[in-house]
C-alpha positions in Angstrom: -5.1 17.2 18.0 -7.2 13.6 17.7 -11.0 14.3 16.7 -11.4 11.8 20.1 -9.7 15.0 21.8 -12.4 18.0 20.5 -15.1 17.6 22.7 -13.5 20.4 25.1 -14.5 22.9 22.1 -18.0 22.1 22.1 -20.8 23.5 24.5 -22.1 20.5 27.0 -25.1 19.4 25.4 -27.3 16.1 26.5 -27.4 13.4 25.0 -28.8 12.6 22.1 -31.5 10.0 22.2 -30.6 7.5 19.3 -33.3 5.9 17.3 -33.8 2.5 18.3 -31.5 1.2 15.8 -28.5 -1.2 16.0 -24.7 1.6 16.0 -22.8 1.7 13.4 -20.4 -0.6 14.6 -23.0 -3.2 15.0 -24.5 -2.6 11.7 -20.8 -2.7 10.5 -19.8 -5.9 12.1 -23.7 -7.3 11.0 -22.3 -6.3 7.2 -19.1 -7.7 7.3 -20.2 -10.8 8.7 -22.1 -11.4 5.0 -18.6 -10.0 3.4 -16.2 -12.1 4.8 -14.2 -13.5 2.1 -15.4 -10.6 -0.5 -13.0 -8.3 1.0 -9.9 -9.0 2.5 -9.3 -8.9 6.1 -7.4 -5.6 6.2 -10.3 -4.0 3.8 -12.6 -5.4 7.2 -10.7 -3.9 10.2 -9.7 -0.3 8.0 -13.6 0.2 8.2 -14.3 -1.4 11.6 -11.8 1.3 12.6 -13.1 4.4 10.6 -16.7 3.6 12.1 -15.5 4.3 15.5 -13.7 7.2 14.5 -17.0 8.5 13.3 -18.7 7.5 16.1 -16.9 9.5 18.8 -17.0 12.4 16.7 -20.1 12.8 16.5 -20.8 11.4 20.3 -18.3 14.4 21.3 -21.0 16.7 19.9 -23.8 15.4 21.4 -25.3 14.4 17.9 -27.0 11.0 16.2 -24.5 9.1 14.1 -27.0 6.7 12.8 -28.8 8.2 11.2 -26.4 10.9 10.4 -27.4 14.3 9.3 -25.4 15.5 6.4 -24.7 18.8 8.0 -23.0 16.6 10.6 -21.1 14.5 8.4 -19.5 17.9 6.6 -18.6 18.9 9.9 -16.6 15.7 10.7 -14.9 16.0 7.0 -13.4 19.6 7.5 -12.5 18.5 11.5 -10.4 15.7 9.7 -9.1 18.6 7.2 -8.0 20.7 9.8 -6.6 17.2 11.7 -4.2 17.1 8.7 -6.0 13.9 7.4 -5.4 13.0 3.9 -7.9 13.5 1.0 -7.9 9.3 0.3 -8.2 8.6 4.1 -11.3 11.4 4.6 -12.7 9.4 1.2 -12.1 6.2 3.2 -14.4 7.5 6.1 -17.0 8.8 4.1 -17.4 5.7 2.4 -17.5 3.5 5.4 -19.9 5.9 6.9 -22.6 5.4 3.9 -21.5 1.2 4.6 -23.1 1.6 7.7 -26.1 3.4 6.8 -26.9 0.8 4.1 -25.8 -1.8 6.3 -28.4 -0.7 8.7 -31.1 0.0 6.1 -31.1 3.6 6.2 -30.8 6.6 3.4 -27.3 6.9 2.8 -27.0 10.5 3.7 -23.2 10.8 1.9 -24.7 11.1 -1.2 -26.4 14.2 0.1 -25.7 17.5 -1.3 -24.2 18.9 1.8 -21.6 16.1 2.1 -20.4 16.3 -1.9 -19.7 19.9 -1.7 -18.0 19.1 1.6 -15.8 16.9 -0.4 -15.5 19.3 -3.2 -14.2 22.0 -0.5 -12.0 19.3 0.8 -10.3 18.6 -2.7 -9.6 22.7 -3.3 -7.8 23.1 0.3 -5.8 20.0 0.0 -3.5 18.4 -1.9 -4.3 14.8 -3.1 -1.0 13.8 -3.8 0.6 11.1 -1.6 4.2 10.5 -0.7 5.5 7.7 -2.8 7.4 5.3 -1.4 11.5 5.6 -2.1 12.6 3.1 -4.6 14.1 0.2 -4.3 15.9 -0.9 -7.8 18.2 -3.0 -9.2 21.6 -0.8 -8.6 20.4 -1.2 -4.5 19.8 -4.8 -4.7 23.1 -5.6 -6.6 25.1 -3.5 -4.4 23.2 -5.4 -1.0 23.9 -9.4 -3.1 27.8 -8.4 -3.1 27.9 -7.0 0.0 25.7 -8.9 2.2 27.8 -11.4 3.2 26.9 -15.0 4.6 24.3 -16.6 6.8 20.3 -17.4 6.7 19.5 -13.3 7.3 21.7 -12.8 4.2 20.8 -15.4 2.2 17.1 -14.5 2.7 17.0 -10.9 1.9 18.9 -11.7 -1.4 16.3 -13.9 -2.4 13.6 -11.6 -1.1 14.6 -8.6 -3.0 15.5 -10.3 -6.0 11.8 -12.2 -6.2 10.1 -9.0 -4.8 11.9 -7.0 -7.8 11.3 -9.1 -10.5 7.4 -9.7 -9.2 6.7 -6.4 -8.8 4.8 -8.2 -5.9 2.9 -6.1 -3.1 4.1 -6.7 0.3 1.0 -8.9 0.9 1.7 -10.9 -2.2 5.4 -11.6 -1.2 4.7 -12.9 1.7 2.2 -15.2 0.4 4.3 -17.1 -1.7 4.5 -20.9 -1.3 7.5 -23.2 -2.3 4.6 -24.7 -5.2 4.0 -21.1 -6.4 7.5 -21.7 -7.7 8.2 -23.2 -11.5 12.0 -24.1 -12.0 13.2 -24.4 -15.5 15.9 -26.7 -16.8 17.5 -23.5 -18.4 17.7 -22.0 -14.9 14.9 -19.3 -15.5 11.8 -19.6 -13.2 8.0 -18.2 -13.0 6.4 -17.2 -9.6 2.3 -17.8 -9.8 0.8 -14.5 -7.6 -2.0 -16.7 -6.5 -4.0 -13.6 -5.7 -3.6 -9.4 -5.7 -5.1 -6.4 -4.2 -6.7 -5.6 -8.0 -7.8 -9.9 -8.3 -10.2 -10.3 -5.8 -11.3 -13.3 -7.4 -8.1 -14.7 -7.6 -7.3 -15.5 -11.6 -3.6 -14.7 -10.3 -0.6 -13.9 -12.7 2.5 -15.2 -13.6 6.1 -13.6 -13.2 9.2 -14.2 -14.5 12.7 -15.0 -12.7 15.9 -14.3 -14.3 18.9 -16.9 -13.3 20.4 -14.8 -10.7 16.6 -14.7 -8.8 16.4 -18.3 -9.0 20.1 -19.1 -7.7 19.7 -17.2 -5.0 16.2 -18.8 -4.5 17.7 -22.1 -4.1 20.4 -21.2 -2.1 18.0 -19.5 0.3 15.5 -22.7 0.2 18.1 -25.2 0.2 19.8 -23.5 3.2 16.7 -22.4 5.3 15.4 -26.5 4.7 12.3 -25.2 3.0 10.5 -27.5 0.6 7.0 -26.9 1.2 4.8 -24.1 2.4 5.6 -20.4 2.6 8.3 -19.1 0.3 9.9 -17.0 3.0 10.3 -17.6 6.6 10.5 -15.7 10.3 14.1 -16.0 11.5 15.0 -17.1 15.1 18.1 -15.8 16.2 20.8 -17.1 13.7 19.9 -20.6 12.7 16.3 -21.1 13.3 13.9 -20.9 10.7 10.1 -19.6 12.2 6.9 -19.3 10.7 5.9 -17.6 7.7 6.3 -13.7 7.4 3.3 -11.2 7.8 3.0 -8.2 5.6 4.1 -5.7 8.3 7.4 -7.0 8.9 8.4 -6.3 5.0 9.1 -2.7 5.1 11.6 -2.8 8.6 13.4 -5.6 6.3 13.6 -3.1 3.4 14.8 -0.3 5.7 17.4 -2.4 7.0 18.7 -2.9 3.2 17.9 0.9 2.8 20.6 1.4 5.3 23.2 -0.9 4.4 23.6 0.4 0.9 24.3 3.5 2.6 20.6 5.2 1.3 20.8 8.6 3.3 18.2 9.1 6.4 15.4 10.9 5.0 15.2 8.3 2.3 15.3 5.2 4.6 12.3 6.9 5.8 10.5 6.5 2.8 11.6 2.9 2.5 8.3 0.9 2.1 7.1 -3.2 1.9 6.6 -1.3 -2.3 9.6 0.2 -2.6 11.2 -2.9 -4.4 7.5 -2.6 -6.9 8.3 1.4 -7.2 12.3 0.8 -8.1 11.1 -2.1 -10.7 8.6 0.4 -12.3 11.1 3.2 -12.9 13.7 0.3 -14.0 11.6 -0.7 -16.5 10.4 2.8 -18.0 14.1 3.7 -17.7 14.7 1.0 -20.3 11.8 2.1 -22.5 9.7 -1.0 -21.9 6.0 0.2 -23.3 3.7 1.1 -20.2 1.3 -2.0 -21.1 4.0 -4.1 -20.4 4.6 -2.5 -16.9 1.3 -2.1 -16.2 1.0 -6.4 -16.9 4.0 -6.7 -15.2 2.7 -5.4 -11.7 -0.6 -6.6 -11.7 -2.1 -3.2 -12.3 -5.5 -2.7 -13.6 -5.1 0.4 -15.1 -2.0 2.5 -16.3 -2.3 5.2 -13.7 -0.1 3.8 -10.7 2.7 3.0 -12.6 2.3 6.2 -14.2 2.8 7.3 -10.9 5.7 5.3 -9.8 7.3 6.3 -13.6 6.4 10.2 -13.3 10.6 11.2 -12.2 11.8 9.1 -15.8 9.0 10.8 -17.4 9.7 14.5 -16.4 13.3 13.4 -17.5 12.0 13.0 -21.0 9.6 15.3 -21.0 9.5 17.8 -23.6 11.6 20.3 -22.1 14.3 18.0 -20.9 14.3 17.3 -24.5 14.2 20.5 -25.7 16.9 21.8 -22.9 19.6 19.5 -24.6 18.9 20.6 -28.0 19.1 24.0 -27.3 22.4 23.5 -25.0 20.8 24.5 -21.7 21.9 21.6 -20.1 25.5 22.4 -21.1 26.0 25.6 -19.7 27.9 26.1 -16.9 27.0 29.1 -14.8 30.4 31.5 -14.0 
């Protein structure tokens, strides 16, 4: 059931005068007129998005939402436990709620008692644990290059998985590659420049490396498509016309369609993300024992813990009763 749909559970009540103070969408919108450029545009219309959300909660209960009262905003964090809401996404709200009450120049009633416990409550009845997207490695891409045949849509998802790979690039980075961002060697290696991350808001950028087989496929892709400037890789129009650059949303139906044609089953295409190609690279890499510093370099990361994450199946397979399952013969046996 949507929290929009709850009202019908409540008694009628009147309205609730609000103070005569701008709504939280306007003091929203008055905020991230000033943050434009701070954060990126996605970060902007996520909490444009959980302000309303908040809103017609608590308009559905007849009660202020700016200000909030705590008690209120505990209320709306257990509706959006009993919605099935995730623990990060409840976090999300919360914290775009206390946005708008700074925004508006008001207490910021999250950091309330009444709201941590509510969180507290909300971390012991739920799990935090999200589904990880379903890896995309390097046994998947090589089987897709040799049996992918010909033609633009072929040549550019070679080149797409094979930069996405070996860039352990979000979707969002991928698709803001530029034919510059693109150093060719004489020995037929390359480096792709990541202008800018989700973790690099001010925009230092890394570099990545690209093996041979990345950069011939590159070419062939760019020298194909008639690409020597601008974005890296393009819309395609039917079968020979080359559109405008892609947007981050249409990376993961790309992936599925890979997914597929490799033969992943059903419930794993499911799981196919615009990461999955970042997620198969990570396991790849602590498969092959490369330290976690590395990795964590590698991807961008500011911290150890995602590719941790992404690493946690290779881990368990090391772990030290994996280890101690072969000494002892366990893994051996064979049941009669």
């Amino acid at each position: 059931m949507k929290l929009t749909d709850r009202a019908a559970e409540f008694d009628p009540k009147p309205p609730v005068p609000q103070p005569l103070l701008k709504g939280p969408l306007a003091a929203l919108l008055e905020w991230q007129a000033m943050a434009e450029g701070a954060y990126s545009p996605n970060t902007l219309r996520a909490q444009k998005a959980d302000g309303a959300i908040f809103q017609a909660f608590c308009e559905a209960r007849g009660e202020s939402y700016l200000p909030a009262d705590p008690k209120t905003i505990r209320a709306f964090i257990e509706d959006c436990v009993k919605a099935g809401k995730r623990p990060a996404t409840i976090k999300r709200y919360v914290a775009t709620v206390a946005r708008v009450h700074i925004a508006a120049g008001l207490l910021n009633p999250c950091s309330s008692e009444a709201v941590r416990l509510g969180l507290k409550k909300m971390g012991r009845e739920t799990s935090a644990r999200q589904d990880q997207a379903h890896p995309l490695g390097w046994k998947d891409i090589k089987e897709f290059i040799g049996s992918a045949g010909v033609g633009l849509r072929a040549d550019r998802e070679r080149a797409m998985l094979c930069v996405a790979y070996e860039t352990l690039a979000r979707r969002g980075e991928l698709v803001a590659l530029e034919v510059k961002d693109i150093d060719f060697h004489p020995d037929g290696t390359g480096i792709a420049l990541i202008r800018r991350g989700k973790t690099d808001a001010e925009g230092q950028g890394r570099s990545a490396y690209l093996s041979r087989e990345t950069v011939r496929w590159l070419k062939l892709w760019l020298e194909h498509a008639g690409i020597s400037e601008g974005a890296l890789f393009r819309r395609l129009i039917g079968q020979n016309q080359i559109g405008g650059p892609l947007n981050p949303g249409s990376i993961a139906p790309i992936f599925k369609r890979v997914a597929q044609w490799v033969g992943m089953p059903e419930r794993a295409v499911k799981l196919i993300s615009g990461h999955s190609t970042r997620v198969g690279a990570t396991q790849d890499l602590a498969a092959l024992d490369i330290d976690l510093a590395a990795i964590t370099q590698a991807g961008g990361w500011k911290s150890a813990r995602m590719p941790l994450q992404y690493a946690e199946r290779i881990a368990v397979k090391r772990s030290g009763m994996a280890k101690a399952a072969t000494a002892t013969g366990r893994d051996n046996s064979i049941l009669e």
